[in-house]
C-alpha positions in Angstrom: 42.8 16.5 60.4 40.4 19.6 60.9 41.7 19.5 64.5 45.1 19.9 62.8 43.8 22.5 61.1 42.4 24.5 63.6 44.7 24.1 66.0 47.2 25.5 63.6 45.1 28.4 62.8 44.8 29.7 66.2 48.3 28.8 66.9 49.1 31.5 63.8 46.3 33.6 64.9 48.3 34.1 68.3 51.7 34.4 66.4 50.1 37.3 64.3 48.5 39.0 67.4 52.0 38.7 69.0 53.8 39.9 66.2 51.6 43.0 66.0 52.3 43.6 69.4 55.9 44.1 69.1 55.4 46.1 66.0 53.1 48.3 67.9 55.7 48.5 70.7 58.6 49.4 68.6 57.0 51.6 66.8 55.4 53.6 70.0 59.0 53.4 71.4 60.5 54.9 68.0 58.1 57.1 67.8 60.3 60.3 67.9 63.1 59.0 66.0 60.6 58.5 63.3 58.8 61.6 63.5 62.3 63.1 63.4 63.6 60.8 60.7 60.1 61.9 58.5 60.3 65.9 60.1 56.6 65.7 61.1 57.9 66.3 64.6 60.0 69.1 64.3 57.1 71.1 62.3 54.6 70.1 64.5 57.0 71.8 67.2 58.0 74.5 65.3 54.1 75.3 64.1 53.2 75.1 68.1 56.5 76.9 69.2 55.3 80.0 66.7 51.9 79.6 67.9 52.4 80.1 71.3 54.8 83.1 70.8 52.0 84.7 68.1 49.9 84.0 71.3 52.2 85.5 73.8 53.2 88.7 71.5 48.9 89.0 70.8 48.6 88.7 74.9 51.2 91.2 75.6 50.0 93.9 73.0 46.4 93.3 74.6 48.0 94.0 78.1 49.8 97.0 76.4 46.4 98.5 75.0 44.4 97.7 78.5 46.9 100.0 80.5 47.2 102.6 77.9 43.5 102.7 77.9 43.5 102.4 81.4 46.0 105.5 82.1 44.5 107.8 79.2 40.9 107.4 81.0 42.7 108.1 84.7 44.4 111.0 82.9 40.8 112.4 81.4 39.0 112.1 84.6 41.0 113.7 86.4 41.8 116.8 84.0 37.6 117.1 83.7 37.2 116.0 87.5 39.7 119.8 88.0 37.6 121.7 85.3 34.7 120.5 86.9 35.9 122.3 90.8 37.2 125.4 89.0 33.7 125.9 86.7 32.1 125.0 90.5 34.1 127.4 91.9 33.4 130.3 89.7 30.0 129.9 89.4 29.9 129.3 93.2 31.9 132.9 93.6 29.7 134.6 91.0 26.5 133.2 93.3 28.0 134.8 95.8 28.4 138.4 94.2 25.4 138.0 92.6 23.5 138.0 96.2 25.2 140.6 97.7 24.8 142.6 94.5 20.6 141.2 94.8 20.7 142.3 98.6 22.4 145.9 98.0 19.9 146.8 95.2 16.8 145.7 97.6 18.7 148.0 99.9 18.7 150.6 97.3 14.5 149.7 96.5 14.2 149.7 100.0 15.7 153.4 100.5 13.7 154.4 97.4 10.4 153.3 98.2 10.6 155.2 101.4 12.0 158.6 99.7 9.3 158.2 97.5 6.8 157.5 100.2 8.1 160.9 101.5 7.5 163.2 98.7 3.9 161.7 98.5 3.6 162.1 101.9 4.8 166.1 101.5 3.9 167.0 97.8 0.8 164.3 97.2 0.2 161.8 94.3 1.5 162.7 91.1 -0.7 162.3 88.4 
């Protein structure tokens, strides 16, 4: 009789396991229909499908910044890079005057020294 018994009881055992099976199987295969049927699907959906365009939109206004960015600092370098060659340029010309104006008043010191040197020469030291 306890043969019976347990014989019977993994007999049921197996009918249980077999019986979750197909309820695990149905319910896999239903899955959507459920989902639908309960709207858990079509929020999760909707909560990823506004996700992804927050993303996209937070992505593309990013993008937006980086070339504006971008373009403004092009922009400024060159505008400083072209005051930069005219300030060189002017103070490169004003070099320039300023040694020939150097070199024509050692001319001038020059010519003076030596008239100078004359009227000692002729007329002495002044005292």
């Amino acid at each position: 009789m306890i043969e019976k018994i347990t014989d019977n009881v993994s007999e049921i055992y197996e009918i249980i396991k077999y019986i979750g099976y197909c309820i695990a199987a149905i319910t896999i295969w239903y899955k959507d229909l459920i989902l639908a049927k309960l709207g858990i699907k079509k929020e999760e959906n909707e909560v990823e499908k506004t996700s992804l365009n927050n993303l996209q939109q937070n992505m593309d206004l990013y993008q937006e910044l980086v070339d504006d960015l971008d373009a403004r600092y092009k922009t400024r370098i060159e505008r400083l890079q072209a005051e930069f060659d005219e300030s060189f340029g002017r103070l490169q010309s004003e070099l320039n005057n300023l040694k020939e104006v150097n070199n024509q008043l050692n001319t001038l010191i020059e010519k003076q020294k030596k008239t100078i040197q004359k009227y000692v020469d002729k007329y002495g030291e002044l005292v």
